[in-house]
C-alpha positions, 0 to 999 in steps of 0.5 A: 107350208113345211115344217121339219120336225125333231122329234125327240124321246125323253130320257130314261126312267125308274118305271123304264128300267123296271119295264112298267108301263107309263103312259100319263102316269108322272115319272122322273128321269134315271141318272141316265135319262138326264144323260140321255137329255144332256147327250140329245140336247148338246148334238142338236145345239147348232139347230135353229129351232123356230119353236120347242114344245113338250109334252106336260108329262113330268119325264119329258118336263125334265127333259125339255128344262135341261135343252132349255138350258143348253139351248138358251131357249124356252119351250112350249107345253101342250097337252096333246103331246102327252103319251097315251093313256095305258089305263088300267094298265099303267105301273105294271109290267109287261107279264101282268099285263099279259097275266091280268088283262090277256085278251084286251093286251093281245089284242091290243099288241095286234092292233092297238087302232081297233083295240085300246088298252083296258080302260085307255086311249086307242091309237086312233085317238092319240094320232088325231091329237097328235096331228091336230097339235102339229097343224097348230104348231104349223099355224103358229111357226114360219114356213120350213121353220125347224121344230123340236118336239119333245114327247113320248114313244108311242106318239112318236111311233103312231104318227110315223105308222100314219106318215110311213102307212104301216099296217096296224098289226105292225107297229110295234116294228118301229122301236123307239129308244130313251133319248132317241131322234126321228126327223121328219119334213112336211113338205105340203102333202108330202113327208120325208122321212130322214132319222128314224130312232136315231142313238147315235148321239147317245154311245160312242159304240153301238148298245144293244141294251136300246133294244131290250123293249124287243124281247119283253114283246117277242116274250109276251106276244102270242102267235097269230 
C-alpha cells in the first residue's frame, strides 16, 4: 500500500525566537509563524489530500486551523505526533541546558537514541509512536492516498533518520526549519524521498536566517 506523506513543520514561535526548547510544552505562533502557515498552506492548496492530522500541541493547532481554512478541509488530531518531550529541559535555551545538564545534553547531542533528555522521551520512543500512528493513518486512507502531516522538528527528523538509515550520532545533520516541507512516498517496503526542508515556499530569495539552529549547536556541542 502507498502513501505519499506532506510533512510539514509548524510556524514560528516566541520560545523559537528566544531559542528556548519546547518539546510538549504549549506555545503560540509569531506574527511569522502565521505567515509561515499561511505561505505553506497557499502553495499546497492545489493538493488533494485524502486526510490532514496535527499534532495536538497548541503551535501546530494554530498552524493546522489556518490550512483548514485555506483548504476548506478539517484535520485530524493524534497524539503521537506530538513533539518529544524535552523534560527537565523544556523553556530553557541552548546555554543552560548545555550549562545546567552537561553531560545528559552532550550525550544526548551524540546520540539522542541511547541517551533521552534529562527526565525525557529517547528518540527510540518518539520514532516507534511515530510510526505506529502512521501505519494507522495508512489503515484509515486509500491506497497512494496523499497525506499532510502537520508536526514537529524533531519528529519530522527522527522518522527521516529511520527511512534515510542515518547514524545516530548524525541526526542533528538534517536541519528542519519553521514552516519547512519534507515529502516522503511509502511505497510498500520502499520509501522515496523528494523534499527534505523544503522553504521555497516561504522567501522570494534564499534566507540564511532558517539556518541559525546550526550555529547554537555548532556553539554548544563538544569535540568527540
Amino acid at each position: 500500500m502507498g502513501m505519499k506523506l506532506f510533512l510539514l513543520r509548524h510556524g514560528k514561535t516566541l520560545w523559537n525566537l528566544e531559542g528556548r526548547y519546547q518539546g510538549v510544552s504549549n506555545t503560540n505562533l509569531t506574527k511569522d509563524g502565521i505567515q509561515q502557515a499561511k505561505l505553506a498552506a497557499k502553495y499546497l492548496s492545489k493538493v488533494n489530500f485524502s486526510g490532514i492530522y496535527s499534532s495536538p500541541l497548541g503551535r501546530a493547532i494554530e498552524t493546522s486551523e489556518i490550512f483548514k481554512k485555506v483548504l476548506k478541509k478539517g484535520y485530524m488530531i493524534r497524539e503521537n505526533l506530538k513533539e518529544i518531550d524535552f523534560g527537565k529541559w523544556e523553556g530553557l535555551k541552548f546555554d543552560e541546558i548545555n550549562e545546567r545538564y552537561n553531560s545528559d545534553y552532550q550525550n544526548w547531542l551524540r546520540d539522542p537514541y541511547t541517551y533521552p533528555p534529562t527526565d525525557g522521551e529517547s528518540f527510540i520512543s518518539l520514532t516507534k509512536r511515530a510510526l505506529q500512528e502512521l501505519k494507522k493513518i495508512s489503515e484509515e486512507n486509500p491506497d497512494n492516498s496523499n497525506i499532510l502531516i502537520i508536526s514537529h522538528g524533531g519528529l519530522i527528523v527522527a522518522l527521516l533518520v529511520y527511512w534515510l538509515r542515518i547514524p545516530a550520532e548524525k541526526w542533528s545533520s538534517i536541519i528542519q526549519s519553521h514552516g519547512a516541507l519534507n515529502i516522503v512516498y511509502l511505497d510498500k517496503s520502499f520509501t522515496y524521498i523528494s523534499q527534505i526542508n523544503f522553504t521555497g515556499h516561504l522567501y522570494k530569495y534564499y534566507n540564511e536566517n532558517s539556518d541559525n539552529v546550526i550555529k547554537s549547536y555548532s556553539k554548544i556541542r563538544t569535540k568527540g
